[in-house]
N, C-alpha and C positions, 0 to 999 in steps of 0.2 A: 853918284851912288856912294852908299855906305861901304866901308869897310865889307861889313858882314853882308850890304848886298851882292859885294864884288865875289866873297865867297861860294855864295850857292848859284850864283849865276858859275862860274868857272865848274862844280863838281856838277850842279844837273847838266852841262854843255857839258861837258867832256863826257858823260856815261852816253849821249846822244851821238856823239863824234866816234868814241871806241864801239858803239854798239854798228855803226855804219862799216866800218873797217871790219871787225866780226861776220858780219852778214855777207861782206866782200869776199871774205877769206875761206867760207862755206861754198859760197856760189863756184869760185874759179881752183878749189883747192884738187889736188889729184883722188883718185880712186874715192870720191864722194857718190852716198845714197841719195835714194831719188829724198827722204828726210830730211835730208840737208838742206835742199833745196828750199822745202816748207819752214824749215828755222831759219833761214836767212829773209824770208818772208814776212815772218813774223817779227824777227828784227826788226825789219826793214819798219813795217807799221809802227812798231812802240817808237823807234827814233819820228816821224813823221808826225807822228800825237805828243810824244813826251818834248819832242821839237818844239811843236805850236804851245805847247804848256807854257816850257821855258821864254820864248818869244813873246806870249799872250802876258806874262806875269810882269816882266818892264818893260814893255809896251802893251799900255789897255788899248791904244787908238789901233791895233793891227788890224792889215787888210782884212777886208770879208774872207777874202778868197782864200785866202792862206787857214782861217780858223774852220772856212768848209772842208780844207783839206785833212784837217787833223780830225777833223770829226769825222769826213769818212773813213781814215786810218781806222780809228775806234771802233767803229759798227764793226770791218771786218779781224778786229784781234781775237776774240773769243772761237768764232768757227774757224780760221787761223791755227791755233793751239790743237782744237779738237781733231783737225785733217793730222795733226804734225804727231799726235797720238797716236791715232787708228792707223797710221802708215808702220810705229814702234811696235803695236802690237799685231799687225800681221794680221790684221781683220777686215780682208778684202772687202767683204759687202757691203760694211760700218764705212771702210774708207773711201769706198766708189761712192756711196753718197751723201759721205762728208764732202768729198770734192765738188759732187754737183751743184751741194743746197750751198757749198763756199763761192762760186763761179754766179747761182743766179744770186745773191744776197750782194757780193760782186756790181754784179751789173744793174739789182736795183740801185742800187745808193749813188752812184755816177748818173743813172737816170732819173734821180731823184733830183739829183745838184745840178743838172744840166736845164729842166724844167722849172724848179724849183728853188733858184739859188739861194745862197745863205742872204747875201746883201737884199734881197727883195723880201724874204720870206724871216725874218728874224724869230718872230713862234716857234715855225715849225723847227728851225735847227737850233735853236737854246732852249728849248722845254722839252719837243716831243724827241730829236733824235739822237739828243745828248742823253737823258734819260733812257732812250729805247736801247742806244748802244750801250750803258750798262748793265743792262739789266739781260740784255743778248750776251754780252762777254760774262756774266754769270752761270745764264743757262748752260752753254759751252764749258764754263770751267768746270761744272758740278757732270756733266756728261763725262768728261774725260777723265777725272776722277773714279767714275764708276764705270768705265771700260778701263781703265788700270788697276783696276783693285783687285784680278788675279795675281799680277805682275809684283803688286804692293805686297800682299800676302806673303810672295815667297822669298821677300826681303829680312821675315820675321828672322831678327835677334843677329841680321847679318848689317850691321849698322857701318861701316866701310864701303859696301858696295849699294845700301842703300843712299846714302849722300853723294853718290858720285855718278847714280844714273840718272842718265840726261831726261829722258820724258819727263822723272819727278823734277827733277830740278825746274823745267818748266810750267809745270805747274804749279809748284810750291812760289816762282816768281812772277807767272801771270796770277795768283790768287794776291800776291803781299800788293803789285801795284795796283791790282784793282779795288784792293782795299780802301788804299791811301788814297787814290780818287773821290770813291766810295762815300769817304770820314773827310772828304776836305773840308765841307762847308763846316767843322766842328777843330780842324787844326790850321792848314794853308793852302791854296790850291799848288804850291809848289813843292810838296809832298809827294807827287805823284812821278817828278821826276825823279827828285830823289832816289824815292824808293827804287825806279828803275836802276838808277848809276849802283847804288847798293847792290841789289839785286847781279848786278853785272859781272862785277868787280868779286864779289863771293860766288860767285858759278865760276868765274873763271879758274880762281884761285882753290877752288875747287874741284876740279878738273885735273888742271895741271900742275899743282903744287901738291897734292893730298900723296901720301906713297900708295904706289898701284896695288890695288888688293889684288887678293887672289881671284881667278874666275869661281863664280857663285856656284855653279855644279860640282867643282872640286872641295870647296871648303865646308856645304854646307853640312855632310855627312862625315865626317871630321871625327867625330864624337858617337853617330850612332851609325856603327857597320851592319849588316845584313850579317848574318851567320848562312852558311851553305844550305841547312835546315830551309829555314826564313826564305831566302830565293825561289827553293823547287817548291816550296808550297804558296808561297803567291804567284809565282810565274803559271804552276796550274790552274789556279781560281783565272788568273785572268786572263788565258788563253781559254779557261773553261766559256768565262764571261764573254767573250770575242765569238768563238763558233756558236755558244748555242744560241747568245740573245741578238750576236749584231749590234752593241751597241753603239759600237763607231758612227751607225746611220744618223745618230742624233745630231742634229748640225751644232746643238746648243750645248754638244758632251765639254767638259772642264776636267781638269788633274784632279780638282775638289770633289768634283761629282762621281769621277769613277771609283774614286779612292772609297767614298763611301761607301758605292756598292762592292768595292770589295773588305770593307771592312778594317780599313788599316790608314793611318796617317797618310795624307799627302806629299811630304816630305819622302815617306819609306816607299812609296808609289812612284817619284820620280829618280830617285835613287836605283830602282829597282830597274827604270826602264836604258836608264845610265849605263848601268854596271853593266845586266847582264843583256842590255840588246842593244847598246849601244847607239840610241837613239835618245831623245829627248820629248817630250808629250806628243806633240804637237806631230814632227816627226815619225813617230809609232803610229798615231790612230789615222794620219794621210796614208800611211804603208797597207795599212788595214783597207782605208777605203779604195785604194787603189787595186788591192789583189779583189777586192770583191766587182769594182768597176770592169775589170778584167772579164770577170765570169758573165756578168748581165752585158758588156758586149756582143757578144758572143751566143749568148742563149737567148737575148733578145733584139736581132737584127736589125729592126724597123723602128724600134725605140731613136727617139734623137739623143742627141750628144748631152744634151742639157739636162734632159730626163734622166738619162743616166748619170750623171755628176750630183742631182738632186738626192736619187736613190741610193747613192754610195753616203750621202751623208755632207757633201761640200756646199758650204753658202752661196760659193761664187762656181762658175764655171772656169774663169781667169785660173784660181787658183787650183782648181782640178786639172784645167792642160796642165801646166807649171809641175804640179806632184808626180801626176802621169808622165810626162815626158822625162824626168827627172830619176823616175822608177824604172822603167822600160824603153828609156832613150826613143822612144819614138809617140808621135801624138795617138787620141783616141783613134782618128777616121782613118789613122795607118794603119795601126795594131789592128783594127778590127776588119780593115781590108787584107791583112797579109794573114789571118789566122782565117777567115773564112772563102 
């Protein structure tokens, strides 16, 4: 090899090698989220594809077997991403079947390559599933983009803490290498590593080299205070809002949506519930649906559990125990046996 082959073979291996150790150091590190887990996952895939890349590129004669391997890595990177999202935003029903459609998608593509191997069937995995897993790792990336796009929002003009949260960053680096795949047939197919080792190397250094910002709740009202005025009269409108309309029931309620109904910036709307309730969105309108949970316990005995978590306004039941318990230290089937 060339000089210069010597070199992009050493930088795309090693972003394949440090991305392994990464994915390691997630897996077994202390006081880790169940998230972590899904990014060491996802790791794991890119090094297993970006692997086969690098392997595939000076050596064309590679096993079948190895190239089936990276291409199933592939199929599952995009719903991957998308599970590792909807676990950051805390969107239980989005992530219970993220998980699902992740698990059968999973176990088709293994039973695809078990019936179908790469060595016998060369069509179907160089045209139809090289093809289909791109084109699946897009659907997924433009999905998680659009279940972040509250998250994104409330990064506006706060550009420290927006380059340093982890979901975008994976995103911004599953969109750059599936680009480079994407464009290869118009640049290199060893772009694709590339871009991964890049991609790596500036997350990391991004992470742990950048100075810690401050937490986004604190900084971001910095500039605009609530006056005392400003408080007791949005704090009425939307306590107004809360008893008379219920809207907390809406499962699909947002910081944007309420803001509107009451008429004032979403910014001065999360500030508000900061400051003076000392809550956070999300936090506040679980509080709501829980004291109201409370009431239909109670006044409707025979109703089930689920019915009532639905009526209170919760997607998931999961995360109605979870608020419940959290609220009233004890479960629904407690509380409603020890009140009646």
């Amino acid at each position: 090899m060339s000089a210069t082959s010597y070199l992009l073979f050493f930088f795309s291996a090693l972003g394949v090698f440090n991305g392994l150790l990464l994915a390691s150091w997630l897996v077994f590190r202390q006081n880790k989220q169940v998230a972590d887990n899904w990014l060491a996952m996802l790791l794991l895939l890119l090094c297993i594809r970006i692997g086969k890349s690098v392997a595939f590129y000076f050596t064309p004669s590679l096993d079948k077997n190895i190239l089936q391997l990276g291409l199933t890595a592939c199929f599952l990177i995009g719903p991957c991403i998308y599970v590792y999202v909807t676990h950051q935003t805390k969107q239980g029903a989005h992530n219970t079947l993220a998980k699902w459609t992740f698990a059968s998608l999973a176990m088709f593509i293994v039973v695809l390559g078990i019936v179908y191997p790469y060595k016998t069937h060369l069509e179907l995995w160089q045209y139809w599933v090289y093809r289909g897993s791109s084109y699946l790792w897009l659907v997924y990336l433009l999905l998680s983009f659009f279940h972040y796009r509250e998250k994104i929002q409330q990064f506006k003009g706060q550009w420290r803490a927006l380059i340093t949260d982890k979901p975008l960053i994976v995103l911004m680096g599953g969109a750059l290498i599936w680009l480079a795949y994407f464009t290869a047939s118009y640049t290199s197919y060893i772009m694709g590593a590339l871009s991964f080792s890049l991609t790596l190397y500036l997350s990391i250094l991004t992470l742990f080299k950048a100075p810690k910002a401050q937490p986004l709740e604190s900084t971001k009202y910095a500039n605009n205070k609530l006056t005392g005025d400003q408080i007791t009269a949005y704090s009425n409108a939307l306590e107004q809002l809360i008893n008379e309309e219920r809207i907390y029931t809406d499962p699909q309620l947002s910081l944007p949506r309420l803001a509107k109904r009451l008429g004032m910036p979403h910014t001065l709307l999360s500030q508000l519930l900061n400051d003076h309730y000392q809550m956070n969105f999300k936090q506040y309108i679980n509080s709501q649906r829980v004291t109201f949970a409370q009431t239909l316990l109670l006044a409707e005995p025979n109703t089930s559990i689920d019915d009532i978590a639905e009526q209170s306004g919760f997607s998931s039941s999961s995360t109605f125990y979870s608020a419940f318990k959290h609220k009233t230290g004890m479960t629904p089937n407690r509380y409603r046996t020890a009140k009646l």
